[in-house]
C-alpha positions as CSV (number, residue, x, y, z in Angstrom):
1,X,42.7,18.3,5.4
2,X,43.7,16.5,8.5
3,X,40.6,15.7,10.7
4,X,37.1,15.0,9.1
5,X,34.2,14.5,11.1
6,X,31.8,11.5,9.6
7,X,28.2,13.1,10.3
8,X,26.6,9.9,10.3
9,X,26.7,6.1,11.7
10,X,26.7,2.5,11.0
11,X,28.2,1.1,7.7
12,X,28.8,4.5,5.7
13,X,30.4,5.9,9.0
14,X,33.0,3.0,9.4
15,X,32.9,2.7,5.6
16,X,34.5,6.9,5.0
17,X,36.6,6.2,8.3
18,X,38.5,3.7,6.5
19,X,39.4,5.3,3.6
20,X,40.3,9.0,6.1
21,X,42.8,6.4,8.0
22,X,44.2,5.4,4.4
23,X,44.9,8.4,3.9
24,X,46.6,9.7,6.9
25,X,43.2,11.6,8.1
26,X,42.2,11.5,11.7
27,X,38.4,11.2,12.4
28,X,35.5,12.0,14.2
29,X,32.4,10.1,15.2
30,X,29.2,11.4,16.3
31,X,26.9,9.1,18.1
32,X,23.2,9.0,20.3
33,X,22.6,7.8,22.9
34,X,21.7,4.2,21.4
35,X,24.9,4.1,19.4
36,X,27.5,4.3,22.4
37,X,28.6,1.2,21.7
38,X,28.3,1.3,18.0
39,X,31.6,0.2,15.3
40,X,31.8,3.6,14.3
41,X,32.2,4.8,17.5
42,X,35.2,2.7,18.4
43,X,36.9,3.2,15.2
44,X,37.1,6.6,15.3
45,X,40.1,8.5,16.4
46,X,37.8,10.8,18.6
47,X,34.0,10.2,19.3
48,X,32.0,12.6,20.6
49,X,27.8,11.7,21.7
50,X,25.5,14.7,20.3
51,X,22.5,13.6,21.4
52,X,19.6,11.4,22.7
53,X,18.5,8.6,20.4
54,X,15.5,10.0,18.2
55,X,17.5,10.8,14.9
56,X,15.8,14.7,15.5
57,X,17.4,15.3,18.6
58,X,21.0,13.8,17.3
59,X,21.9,12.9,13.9
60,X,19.8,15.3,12.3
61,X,21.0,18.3,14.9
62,X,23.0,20.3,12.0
63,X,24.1,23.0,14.5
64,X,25.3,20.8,17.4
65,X,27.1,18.8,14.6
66,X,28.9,22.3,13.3
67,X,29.5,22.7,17.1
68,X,31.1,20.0,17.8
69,X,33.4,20.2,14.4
70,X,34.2,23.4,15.5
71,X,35.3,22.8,19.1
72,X,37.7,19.9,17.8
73,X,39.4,21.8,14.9
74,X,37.6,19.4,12.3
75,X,38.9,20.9,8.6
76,X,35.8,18.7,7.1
77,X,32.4,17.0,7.6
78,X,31.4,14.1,5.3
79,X,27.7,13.5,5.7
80,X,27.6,10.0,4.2
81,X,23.9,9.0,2.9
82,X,20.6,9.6,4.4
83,X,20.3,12.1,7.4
84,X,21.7,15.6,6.6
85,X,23.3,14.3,3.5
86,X,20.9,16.5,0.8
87,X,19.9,18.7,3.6
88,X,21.0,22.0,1.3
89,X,20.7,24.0,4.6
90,X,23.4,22.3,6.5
91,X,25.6,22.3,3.3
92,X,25.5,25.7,3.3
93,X,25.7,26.6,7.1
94,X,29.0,24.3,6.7
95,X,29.8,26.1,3.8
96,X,29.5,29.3,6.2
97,X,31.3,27.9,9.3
98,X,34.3,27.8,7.2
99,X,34.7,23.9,7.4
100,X,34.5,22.2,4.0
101,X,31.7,20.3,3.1
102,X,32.5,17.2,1.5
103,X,29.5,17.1,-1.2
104,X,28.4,19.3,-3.7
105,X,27.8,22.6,-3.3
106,X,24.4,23.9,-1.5
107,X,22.9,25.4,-4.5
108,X,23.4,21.8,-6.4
109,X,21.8,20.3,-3.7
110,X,19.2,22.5,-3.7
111,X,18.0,22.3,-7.2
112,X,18.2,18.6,-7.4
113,X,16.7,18.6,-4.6
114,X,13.7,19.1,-6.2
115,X,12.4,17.0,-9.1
116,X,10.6,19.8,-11.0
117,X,13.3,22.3,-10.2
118,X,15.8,19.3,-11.5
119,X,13.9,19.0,-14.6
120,X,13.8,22.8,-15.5
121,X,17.7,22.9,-15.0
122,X,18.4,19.8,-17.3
123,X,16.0,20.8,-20.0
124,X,18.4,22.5,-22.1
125,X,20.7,20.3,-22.0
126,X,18.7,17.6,-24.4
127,X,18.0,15.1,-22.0
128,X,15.5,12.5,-22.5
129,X,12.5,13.1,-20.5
130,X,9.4,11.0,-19.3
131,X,6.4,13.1,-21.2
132,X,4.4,14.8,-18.4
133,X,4.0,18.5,-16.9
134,X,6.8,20.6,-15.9
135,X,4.9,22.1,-13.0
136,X,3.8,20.9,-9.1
137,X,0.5,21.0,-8.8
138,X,-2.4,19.7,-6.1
139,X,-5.5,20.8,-8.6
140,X,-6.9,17.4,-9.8
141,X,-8.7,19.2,-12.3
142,X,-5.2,20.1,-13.9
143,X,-4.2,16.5,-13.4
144,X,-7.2,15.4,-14.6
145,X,-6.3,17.3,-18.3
146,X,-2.8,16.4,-17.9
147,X,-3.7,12.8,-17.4
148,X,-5.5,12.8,-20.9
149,X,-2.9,15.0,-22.7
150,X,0.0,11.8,-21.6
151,X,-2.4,8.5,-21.6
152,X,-3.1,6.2,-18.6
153,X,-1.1,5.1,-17.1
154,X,0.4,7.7,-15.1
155,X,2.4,8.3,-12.0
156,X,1.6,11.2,-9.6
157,X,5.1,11.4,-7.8
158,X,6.2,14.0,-4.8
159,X,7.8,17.0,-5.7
160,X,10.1,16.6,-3.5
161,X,11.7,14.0,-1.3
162,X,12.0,10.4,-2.8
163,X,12.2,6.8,-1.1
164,X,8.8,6.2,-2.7
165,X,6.4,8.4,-0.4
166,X,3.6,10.2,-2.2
167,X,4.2,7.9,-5.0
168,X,0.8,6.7,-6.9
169,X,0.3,4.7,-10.1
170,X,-3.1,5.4,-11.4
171,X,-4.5,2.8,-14.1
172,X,-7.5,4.8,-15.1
173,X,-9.4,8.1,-14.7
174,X,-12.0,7.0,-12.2
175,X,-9.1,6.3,-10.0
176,X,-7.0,9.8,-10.2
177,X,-9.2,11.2,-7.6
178,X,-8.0,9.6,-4.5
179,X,-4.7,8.3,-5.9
180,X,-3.9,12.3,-6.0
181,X,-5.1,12.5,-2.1
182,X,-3.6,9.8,-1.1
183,X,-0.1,11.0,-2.7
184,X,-0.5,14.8,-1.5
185,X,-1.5,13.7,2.0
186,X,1.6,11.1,2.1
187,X,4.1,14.2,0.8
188,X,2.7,16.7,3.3
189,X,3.0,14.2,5.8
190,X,6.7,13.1,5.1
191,X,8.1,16.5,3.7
192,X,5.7,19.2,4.7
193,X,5.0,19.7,1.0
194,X,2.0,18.1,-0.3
195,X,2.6,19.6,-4.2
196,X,3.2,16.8,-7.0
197,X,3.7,16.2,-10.4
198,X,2.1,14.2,-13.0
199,X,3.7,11.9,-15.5
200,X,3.2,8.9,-17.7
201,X,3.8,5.9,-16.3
202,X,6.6,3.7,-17.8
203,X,5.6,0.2,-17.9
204,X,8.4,-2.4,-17.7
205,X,10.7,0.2,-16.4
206,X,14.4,-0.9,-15.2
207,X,15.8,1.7,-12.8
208,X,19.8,2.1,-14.3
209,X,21.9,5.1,-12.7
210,X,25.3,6.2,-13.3
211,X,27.7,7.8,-11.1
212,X,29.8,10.8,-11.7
213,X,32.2,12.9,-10.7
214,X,32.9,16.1,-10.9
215,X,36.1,18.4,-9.7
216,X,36.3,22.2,-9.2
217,X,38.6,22.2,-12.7
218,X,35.9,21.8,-14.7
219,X,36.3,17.6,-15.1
220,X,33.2,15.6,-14.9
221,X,33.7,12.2,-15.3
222,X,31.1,8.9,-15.0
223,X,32.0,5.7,-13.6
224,X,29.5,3.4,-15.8
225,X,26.3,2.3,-14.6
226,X,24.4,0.5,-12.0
227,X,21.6,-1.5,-12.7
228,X,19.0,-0.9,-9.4
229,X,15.5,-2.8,-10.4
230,X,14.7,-5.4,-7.6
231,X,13.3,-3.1,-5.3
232,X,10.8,-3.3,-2.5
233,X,8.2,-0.3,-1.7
234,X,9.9,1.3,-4.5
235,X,13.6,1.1,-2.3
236,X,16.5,-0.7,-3.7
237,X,17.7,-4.2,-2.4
238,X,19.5,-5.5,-4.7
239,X,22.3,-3.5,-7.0
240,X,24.5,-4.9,-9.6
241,X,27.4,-3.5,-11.9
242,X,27.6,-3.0,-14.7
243,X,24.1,-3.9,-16.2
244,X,23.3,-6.7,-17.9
245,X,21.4,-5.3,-20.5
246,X,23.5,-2.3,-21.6
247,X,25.4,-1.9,-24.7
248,X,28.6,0.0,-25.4
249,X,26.6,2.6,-26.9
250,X,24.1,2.9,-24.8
251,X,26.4,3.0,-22.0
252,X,28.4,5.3,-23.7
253,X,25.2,7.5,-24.5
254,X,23.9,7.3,-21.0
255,X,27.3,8.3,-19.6
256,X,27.0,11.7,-21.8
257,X,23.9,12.4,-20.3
258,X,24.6,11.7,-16.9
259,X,27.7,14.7,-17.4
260,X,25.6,17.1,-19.0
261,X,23.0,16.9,-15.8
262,X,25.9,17.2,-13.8
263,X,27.3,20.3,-15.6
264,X,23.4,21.5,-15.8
265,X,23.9,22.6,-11.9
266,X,27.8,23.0,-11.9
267,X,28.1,20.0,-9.7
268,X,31.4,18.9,-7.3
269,X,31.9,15.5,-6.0
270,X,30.3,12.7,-6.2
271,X,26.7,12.0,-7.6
272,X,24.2,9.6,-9.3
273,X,22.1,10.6,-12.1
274,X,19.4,7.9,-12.4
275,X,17.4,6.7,-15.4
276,X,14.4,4.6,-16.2
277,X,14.9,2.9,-19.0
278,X,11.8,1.0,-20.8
279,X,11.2,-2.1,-22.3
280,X,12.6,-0.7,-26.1
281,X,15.8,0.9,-24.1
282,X,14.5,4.0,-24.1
283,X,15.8,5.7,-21.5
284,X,14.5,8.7,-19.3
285,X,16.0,11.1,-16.7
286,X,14.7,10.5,-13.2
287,X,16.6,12.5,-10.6
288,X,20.3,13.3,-9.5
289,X,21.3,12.3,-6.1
290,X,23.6,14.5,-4.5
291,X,25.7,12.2,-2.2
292,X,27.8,9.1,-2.1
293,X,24.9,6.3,-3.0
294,X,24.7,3.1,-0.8
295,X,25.3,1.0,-4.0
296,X,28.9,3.0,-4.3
297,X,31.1,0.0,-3.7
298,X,29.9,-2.4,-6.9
299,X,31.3,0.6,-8.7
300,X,34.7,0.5,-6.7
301,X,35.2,-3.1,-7.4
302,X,34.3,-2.8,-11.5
303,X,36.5,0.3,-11.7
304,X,39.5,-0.4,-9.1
305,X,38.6,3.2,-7.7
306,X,38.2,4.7,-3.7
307,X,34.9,6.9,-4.3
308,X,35.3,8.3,-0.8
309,X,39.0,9.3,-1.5
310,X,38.3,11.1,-4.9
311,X,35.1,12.6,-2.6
312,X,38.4,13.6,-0.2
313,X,40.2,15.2,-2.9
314,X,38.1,16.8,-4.7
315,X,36.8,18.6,-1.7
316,X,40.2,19.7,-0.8
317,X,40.6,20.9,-4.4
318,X,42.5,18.5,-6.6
319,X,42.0,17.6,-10.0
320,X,40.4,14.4,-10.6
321,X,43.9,12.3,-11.4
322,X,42.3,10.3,-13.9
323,X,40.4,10.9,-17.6
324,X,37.2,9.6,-19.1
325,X,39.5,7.2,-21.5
326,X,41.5,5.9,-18.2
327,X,38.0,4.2,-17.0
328,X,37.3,0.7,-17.7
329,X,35.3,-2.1,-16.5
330,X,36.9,-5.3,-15.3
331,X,34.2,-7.9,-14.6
332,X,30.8,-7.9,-12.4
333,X,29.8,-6.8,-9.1
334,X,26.5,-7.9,-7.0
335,X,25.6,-6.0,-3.8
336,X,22.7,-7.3,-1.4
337,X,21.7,-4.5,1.3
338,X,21.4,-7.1,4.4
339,X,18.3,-5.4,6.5
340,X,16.7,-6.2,9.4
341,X,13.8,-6.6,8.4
342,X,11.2,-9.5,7.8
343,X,10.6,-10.7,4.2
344,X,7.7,-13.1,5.5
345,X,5.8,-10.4,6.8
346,X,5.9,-7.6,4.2
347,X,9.5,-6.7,5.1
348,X,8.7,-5.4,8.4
349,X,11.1,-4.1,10.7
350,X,12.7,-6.9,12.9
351,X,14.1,-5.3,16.4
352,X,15.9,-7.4,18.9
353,X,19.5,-8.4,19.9
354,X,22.2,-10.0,17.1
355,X,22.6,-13.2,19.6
356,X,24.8,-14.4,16.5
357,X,26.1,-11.8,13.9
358,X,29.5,-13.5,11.8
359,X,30.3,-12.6,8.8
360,X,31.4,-13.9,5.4
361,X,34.8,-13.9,4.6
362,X,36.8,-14.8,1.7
363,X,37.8,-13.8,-2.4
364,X,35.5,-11.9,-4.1
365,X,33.4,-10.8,-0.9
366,X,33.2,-7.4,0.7
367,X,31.3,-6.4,3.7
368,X,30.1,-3.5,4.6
369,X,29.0,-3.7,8.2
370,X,27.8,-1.5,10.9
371,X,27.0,-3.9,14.0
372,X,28.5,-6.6,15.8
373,X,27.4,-9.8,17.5
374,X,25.6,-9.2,21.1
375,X,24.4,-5.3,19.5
376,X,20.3,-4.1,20.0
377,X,19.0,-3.2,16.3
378,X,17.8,0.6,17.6
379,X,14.3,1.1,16.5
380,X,15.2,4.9,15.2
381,X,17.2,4.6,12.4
382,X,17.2,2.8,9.1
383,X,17.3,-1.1,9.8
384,X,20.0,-1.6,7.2
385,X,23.0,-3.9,9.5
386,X,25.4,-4.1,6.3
387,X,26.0,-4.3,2.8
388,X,27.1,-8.0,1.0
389,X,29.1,-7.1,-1.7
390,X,31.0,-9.7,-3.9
391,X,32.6,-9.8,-7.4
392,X,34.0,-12.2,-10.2
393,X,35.1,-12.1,-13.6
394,X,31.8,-12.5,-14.9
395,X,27.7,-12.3,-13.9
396,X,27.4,-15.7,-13.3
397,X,30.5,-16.0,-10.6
398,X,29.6,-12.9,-8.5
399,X,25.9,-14.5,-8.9
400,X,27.3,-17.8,-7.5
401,X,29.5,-16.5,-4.9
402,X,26.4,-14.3,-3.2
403,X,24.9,-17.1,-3.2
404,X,27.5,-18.9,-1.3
405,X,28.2,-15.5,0.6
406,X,24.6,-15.3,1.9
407,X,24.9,-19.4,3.1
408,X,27.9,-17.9,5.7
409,X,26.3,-15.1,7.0
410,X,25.0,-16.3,10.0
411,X,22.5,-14.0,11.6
412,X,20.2,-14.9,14.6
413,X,18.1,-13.0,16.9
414,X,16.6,-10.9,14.3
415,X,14.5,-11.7,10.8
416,X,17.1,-10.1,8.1
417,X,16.5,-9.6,3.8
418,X,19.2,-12.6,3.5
419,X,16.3,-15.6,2.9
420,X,15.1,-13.1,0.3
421,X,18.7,-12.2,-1.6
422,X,18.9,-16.3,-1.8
423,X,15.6,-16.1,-3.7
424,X,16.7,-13.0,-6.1
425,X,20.4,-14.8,-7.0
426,X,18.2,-18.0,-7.5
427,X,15.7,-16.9,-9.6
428,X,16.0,-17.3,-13.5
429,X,14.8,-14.1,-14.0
430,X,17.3,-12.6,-12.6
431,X,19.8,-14.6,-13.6
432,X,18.6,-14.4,-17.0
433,X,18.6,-10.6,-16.8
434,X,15.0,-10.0,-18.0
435,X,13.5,-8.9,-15.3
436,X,12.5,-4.7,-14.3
437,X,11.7,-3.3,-11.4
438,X,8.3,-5.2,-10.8
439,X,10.5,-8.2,-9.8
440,X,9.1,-8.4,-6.4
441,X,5.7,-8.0,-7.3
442,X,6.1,-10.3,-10.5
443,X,7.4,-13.6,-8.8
444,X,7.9,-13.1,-4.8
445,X,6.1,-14.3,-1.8
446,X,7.0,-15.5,1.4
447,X,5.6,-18.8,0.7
448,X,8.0,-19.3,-1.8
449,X,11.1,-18.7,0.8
450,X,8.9,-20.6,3.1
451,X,9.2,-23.5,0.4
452,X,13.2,-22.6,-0.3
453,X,14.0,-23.1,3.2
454,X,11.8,-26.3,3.3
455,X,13.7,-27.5,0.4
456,X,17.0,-26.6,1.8
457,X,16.0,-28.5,5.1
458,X,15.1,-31.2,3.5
459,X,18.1,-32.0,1.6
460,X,20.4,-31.0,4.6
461,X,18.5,-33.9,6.7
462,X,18.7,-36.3,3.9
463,X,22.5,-35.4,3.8
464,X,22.9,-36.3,7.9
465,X,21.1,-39.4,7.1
466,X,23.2,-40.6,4.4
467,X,26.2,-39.9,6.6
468,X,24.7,-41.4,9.0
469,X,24.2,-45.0,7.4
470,X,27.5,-44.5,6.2
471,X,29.2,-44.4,9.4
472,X,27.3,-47.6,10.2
473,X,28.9,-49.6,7.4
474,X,32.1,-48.5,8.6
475,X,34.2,-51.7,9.8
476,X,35.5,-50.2,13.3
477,X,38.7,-52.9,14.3
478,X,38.5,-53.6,17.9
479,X,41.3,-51.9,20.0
480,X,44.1,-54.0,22.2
């Protein structure tokens, strides 16, 4: 394999380029319109624009994408996250095009692509499973008996697609009515498929994944787990490895599990089986995803491996060069995802210019980063500008350098998620570790960065002012 073409942009783009370079691979970018001068466009070796910016008529264009690898001799496409990443049709038309797709296979993609289908592949392989029906359905008669049969609560959850749309918790029976509308009206509208499913609802749940990796020698392997729980509109924004609740056992046990859904659909590359895990450590399967996970690199740092380059090799078929045995952790990792977005008004999008975009820099501190200072945020695309990544020894030194991490990333011209990952680090429930995925809901509010940022002013004036009378007292000798 010696040129790749990166089917995506921002962070993940510059973030696979990288690792090609490393390893002596030329690559490709692919940009719109509003990415011209985009990071991933002027690392690249070659950089070609497909499009206009509306993610339909450019990043999501599977055939001009295939066109364009084709036309420059590209031996692979890695789709990175998001976009045409689980798109099982584009796997397969690259599949057919005779350039290697560096993923899993279409037909992996394709069952995992669906939750019930994903369920009725891992069933016989004894995984744990949250009690509900094993069928889509949009009769709320059925849901109505199903409802009974499980308890209240329950969650009515889109059959396919994720990201939380057509996602409903419904307390009580009165309210199953129009929480099942409101979810099959939100999946039609999002993926064209209104049918759901109906589960019970776990209550205190922590959301804990764990990557694998599988070759085309028959190796699956998992790299530990990530703990994903503060979340906003059921999205991750905050990841950490390993977590801080797991024991060897359970680890170990989880691990198992996480290889047998893999080997349920004969799975190659890299994936992320995730788990909810209740307030007893029960744990439940939840869904594979079939890609490289933006939460990858806290996994890199605890476990000293390249994802992307085992992603590379595998897809060129090598054997994984390591064993299950081999894997270890060494210390803690703590990743913020850094969005443009508001946290004082419902984390709402935040467009406009970076007028000042530096990052941190130092031990311990990775960066993921897709922009650069005088860039537009585009308004198309996903308003995540990079990914704060830092690690230490233990919990509470990758807690305090975030901390100090998110202080030296100076951001202005748009609202960003950093006020709010000062909040999370702060907190004592998180720092505790007893907290699930109803952190947000539980203990935020923007008042209470409002206050932070009050405090923080505060103290930073009373600082001046003590330097200030300081200076005063100082004895200045008159000059000859």
């Amino acid at each position: 394999m010696k040129k790749i073409l990166i089917a995506n942009r921002g962070e993940i783009a510059v973030r696979v380029m990288k690792t090609a370079k490393k390893m002596g691979i030329k690559t490709v970018a692919v940009f719109s319109v509003a990415d011209r001068n985009a990071p991933h466009v002027e690392f690249a070796d070659e950089a070609i624009c497909i499009g206009e910016a509306p993610s339909n008529q450019s990043y999501l264009r599977g055939d001009k994408i295939i066109e364009v690898a084709k036309e420059l001799n590209v031996d692979g496409i890695h789709p990175g996250y998001g976009f045409l990443s689980e798109n099982a049709d584009f796997a397969e038309a690259v599949e057919k095009s005779g350039i290697t797709f560096i993923g899993p296979k279409s037909k992996a993609i394709r069952i995992m692509g669906s939750k019930l289908a994903a369920k009725e592949t891992v069933k016989a392989y004894d995984i744990p499973m949250v009690p509900g029906i094993d069928e889509a359905i949009t009769d709320v008669a059925k849901a109505h008996e199903i409802a009974r049969e499980v308890g209240y609560p329950i969650l009515i959850k889109a059959s396919a697609g994720g990201g939380g749309k057509g996602m409903r918790v419904v307390e009580k029976e009165e309210d199953l009515e129009s929480g099942m509308k409101r979810a099959i009206s939100e999946a039609t509208s999002a993926f064209g498929d209104g049918s759901v499913f109906v589960e019970k609802y776990v209550k205190s749940p922590r959301h804990i994944e764990v990557q694998v990796m599988a070759d085309m020698h028959g190796n699956v392997l998992h790299f530990f787990e990530r703990e994903c729980s503060v979340q906003r509109r059921h999205q991750k924004v905050v990841e950490e490895a390993p977590s801080a609740i797991l024991t060897p056992e359970l680890r170990e046990e989880m691990g198992i599990a996480a290889c047998k859904v893999a080997k349920s659909c004969d799975y190659i590359g890299a994936g992320t089986v995730e788990f909810l895990m209740d307030a007893d450590h029960n744990f439940y399967f939840l869904e594979m995803n079939t890609r490289l996970q933006v939460e990858h690199p806290v996994t890199e740092l605890i476990t000293g491996m390249d994802l992307v380059e085992l992603q590379i090799r595998i897809a060129r078929g090598e054997e994984l060069p390591m064993k299950q045995e081999d894997l270890k952790i060494n210390g803690h990792a703590m990743e913020l995802r850094v969005y443009a977005e508001d946290p004082l008004n419902d984390f709402l999008p935040s467009v406009g210019k970076l007028e000042t975009y530096r990052l941190p820099v130092g031990k311990g501190i990775r960066v993921d980063n897709g922009f650069k200072e005088g860039m537009d945020i585009p308004i198309y695309y996903d308003p995540m500008l990079s990914k704060l990544v830092t690690y230490g020894k233990t919990r509470e030194e990758a807690i305090e350098l975030m901390l100090d991490a998110i202080q030296n990333y100076k951001v202005k011209g748009v609202r960003t998620t950093l006020p709010f990952g000062s909040f999370v680090f702060a907190h004592e429930a998180f720092r505790s570790g007893n907290f699930d995925t109803h952190f947000v809901k539980k203990y935020y509010s923007p008042e209470k960065i409002k206050e932070q940022v009050g405090t923080k002013a505060e103290i930073a004036a009373m600082v001046a002012l003590y330097q200030y009378l300081e200076d005063k007292k100082t004895v200045r000798l008159p000059s000859n």
